[in-house]
C-alpha positions in Angstrom: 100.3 58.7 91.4 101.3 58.9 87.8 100.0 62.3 86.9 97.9 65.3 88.3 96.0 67.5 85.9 94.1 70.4 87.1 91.8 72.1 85.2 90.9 75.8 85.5 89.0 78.6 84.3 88.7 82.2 85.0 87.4 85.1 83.5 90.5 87.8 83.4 94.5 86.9 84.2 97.6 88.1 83.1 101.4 86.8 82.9 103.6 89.3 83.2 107.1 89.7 81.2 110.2 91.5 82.4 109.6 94.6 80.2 109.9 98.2 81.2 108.4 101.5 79.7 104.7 102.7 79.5 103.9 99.4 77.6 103.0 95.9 80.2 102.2 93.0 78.2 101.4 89.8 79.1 101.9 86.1 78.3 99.5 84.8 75.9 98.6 81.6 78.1 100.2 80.6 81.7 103.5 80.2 82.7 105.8 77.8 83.3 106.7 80.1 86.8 103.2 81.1 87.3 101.7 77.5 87.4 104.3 76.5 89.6 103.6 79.4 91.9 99.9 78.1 91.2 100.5 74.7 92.4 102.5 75.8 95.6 99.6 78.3 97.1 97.1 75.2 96.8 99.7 73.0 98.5 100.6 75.7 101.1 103.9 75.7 100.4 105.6 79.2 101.0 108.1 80.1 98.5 109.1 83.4 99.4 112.0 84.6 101.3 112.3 87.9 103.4 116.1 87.7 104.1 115.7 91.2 106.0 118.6 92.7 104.0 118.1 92.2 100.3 115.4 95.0 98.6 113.1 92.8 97.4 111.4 89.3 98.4 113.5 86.4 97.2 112.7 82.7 96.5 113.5 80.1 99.1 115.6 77.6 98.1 115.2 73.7 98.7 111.8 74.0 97.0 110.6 70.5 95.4 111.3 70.1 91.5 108.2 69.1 89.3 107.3 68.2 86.0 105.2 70.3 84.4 102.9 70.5 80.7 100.1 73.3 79.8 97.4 73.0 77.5 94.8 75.6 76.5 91.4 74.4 75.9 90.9 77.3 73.7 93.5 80.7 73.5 92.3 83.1 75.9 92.0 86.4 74.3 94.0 89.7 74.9 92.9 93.2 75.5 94.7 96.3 77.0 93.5 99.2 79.4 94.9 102.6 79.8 95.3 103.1 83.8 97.3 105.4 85.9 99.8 103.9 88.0 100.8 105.2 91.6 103.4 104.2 93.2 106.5 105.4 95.8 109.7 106.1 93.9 113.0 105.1 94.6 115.1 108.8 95.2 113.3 111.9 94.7 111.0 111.6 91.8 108.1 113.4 91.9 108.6 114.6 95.3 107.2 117.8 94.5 103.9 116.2 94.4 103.6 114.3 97.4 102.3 117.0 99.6 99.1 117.1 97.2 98.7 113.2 98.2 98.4 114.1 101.4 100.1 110.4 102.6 98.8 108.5 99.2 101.0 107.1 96.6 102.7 110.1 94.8 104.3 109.2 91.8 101.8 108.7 89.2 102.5 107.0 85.4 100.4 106.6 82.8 100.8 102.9 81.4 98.8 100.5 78.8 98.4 97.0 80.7 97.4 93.9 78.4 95.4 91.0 80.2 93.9 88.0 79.1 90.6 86.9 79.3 88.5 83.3 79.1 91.5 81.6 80.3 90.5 77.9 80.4 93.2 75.3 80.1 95.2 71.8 82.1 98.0 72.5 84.5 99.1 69.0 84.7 102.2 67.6 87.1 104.2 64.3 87.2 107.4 63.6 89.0 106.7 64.1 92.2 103.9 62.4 94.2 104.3 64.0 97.4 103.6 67.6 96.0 100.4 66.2 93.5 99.2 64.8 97.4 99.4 68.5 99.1 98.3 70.0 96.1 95.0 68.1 96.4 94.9 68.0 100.3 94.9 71.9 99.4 92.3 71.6 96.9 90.5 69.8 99.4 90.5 72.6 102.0 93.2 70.5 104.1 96.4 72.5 103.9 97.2 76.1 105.5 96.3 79.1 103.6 99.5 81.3 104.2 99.8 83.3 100.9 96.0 84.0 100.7 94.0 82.9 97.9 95.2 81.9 94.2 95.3 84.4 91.9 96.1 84.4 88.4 99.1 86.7 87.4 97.7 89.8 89.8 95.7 89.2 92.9 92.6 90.9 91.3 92.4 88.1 88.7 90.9 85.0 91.0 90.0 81.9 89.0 86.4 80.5 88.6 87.2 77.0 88.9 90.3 74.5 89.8 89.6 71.2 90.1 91.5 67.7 89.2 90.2 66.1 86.9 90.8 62.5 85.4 89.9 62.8 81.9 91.3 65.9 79.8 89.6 66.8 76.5 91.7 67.4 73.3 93.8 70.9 74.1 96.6 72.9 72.9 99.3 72.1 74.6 102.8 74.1 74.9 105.7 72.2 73.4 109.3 73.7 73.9 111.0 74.9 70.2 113.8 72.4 69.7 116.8 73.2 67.2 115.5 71.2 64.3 111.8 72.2 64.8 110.2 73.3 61.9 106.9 73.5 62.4 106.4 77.2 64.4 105.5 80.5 62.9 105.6 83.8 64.7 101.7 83.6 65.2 102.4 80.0 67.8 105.7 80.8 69.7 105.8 82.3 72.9 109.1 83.0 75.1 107.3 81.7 78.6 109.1 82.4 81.8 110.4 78.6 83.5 111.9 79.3 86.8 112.7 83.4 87.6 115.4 84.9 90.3 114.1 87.7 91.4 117.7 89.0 93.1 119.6 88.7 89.2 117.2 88.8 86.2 119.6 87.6 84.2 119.3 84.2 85.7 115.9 84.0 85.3 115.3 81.0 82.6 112.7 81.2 80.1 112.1 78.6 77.0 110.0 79.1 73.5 107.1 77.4 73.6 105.4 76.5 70.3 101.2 76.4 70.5 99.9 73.5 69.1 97.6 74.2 65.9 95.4 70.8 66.4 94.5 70.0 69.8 94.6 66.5 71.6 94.1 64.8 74.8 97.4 62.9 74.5 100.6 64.9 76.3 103.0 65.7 74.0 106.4 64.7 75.5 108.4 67.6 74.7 105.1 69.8 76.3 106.6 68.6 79.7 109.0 71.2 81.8 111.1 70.8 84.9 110.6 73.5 87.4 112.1 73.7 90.6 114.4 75.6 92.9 117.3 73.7 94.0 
């Protein structure tokens, strides 16, 4: 198998960056992360790690490496919403209030959260054969359903459609910034998240990407990505 391109659609998502403060923004297109995380829940591959002692869930190692491009049939657009946030503290922080719960969440925050919405684009992979095979055996309803169903960036953002497909229309597609590349603006470049380590943020690897202005159904080379965890 030479390549797998999936196509998919959905109505809301949202790619979260490492920020913190009142302010959550998102991505303006898919990941680099989040499509592999995509491609593993339709292969039923697990990728998290409850090692019992660390304070979060970690990434498994010995996960397989893929290549991987992105292209947007059209730039979804991005709107924000004011919400209320509840969550357990770490310490004593709000304390006060948790009687008034009575058991619920205590800690409340108010918070502006961006999201995307028409999200229709190609996650396509090459590279790696046996993955592209689970990935449609899991398309096809033959591989376990572990994690649940795939979500886009939160699990209240389920797509419309995933499918493979063997013809892709013209897109935008993602190419990484090089040194000598001239030819973004600050209106096309995005910092997307490319692999991300959830026990030291610091390792987490991210790239620019630069948003095609013309769109083609040709793969750009430098629109292809490794992603994998060793």
């Amino acid at each position: 198998m030479a390549m797998l391109c999936i196509y998919f659609q959905a109505p809301f998502a949202v790619f979260r960056t490492f920020t913190a403060g009142s302010f959550r923004p998102t991505a303006p297109f898919m990941t680099p992360s989040a499509a592999y995380g995509l491609l593993l829940n339709l292969a039923g591959i697990e990728m998290r790690d409850d090692d019992g002692a660390s304070e979060m869930t970690l990434i498994r190692s010995g996960l397989p490496s893929a290549m991987i491009a992105l292209g947007a049939l059209e730039m979804p657009l991005q709107h924000s919403a004011y919400q209320q946030l509840h969550n357990y503290p770490v310490g004593n922080t709000g304390k006060d209030h948790a009687p008034n719960t009575k058991g619920n969440k205590y800690n409340i925050t108010p918070a502006r959260r961006s999201f995307l919405s028409n999200l229709r684009g190609y996650l396509c992979l090459k590279d790696n054969d046996e993955l592209a095979a689970q990935v449609l055996d899991g398309l096809a309803g033959n591989r376990p359903r572990k994690y649940g169903l795939p979500f886009l960036g939160d699990n209240n953002f389920l797509p419309d459609r995933i499918e493979a497909v063997e013809r892709i229309e013209p897109a935008h597609w993602f190419v990484k910034v090089e040194p000598d590349d001239d030819g973004g603006s600050a209106t096309n470049i995005a910092r997307l998240t490319v692999t991300i380590d959830r026990a030291d943020m610091s390792k987490t690897q991210s790239c620019l990407f630069r948003i095609s202005n013309t769109v083609s159904a040709d793969i750009p080379s430098n629109a292809w990505v490794e992603v994998g965890y060793a």
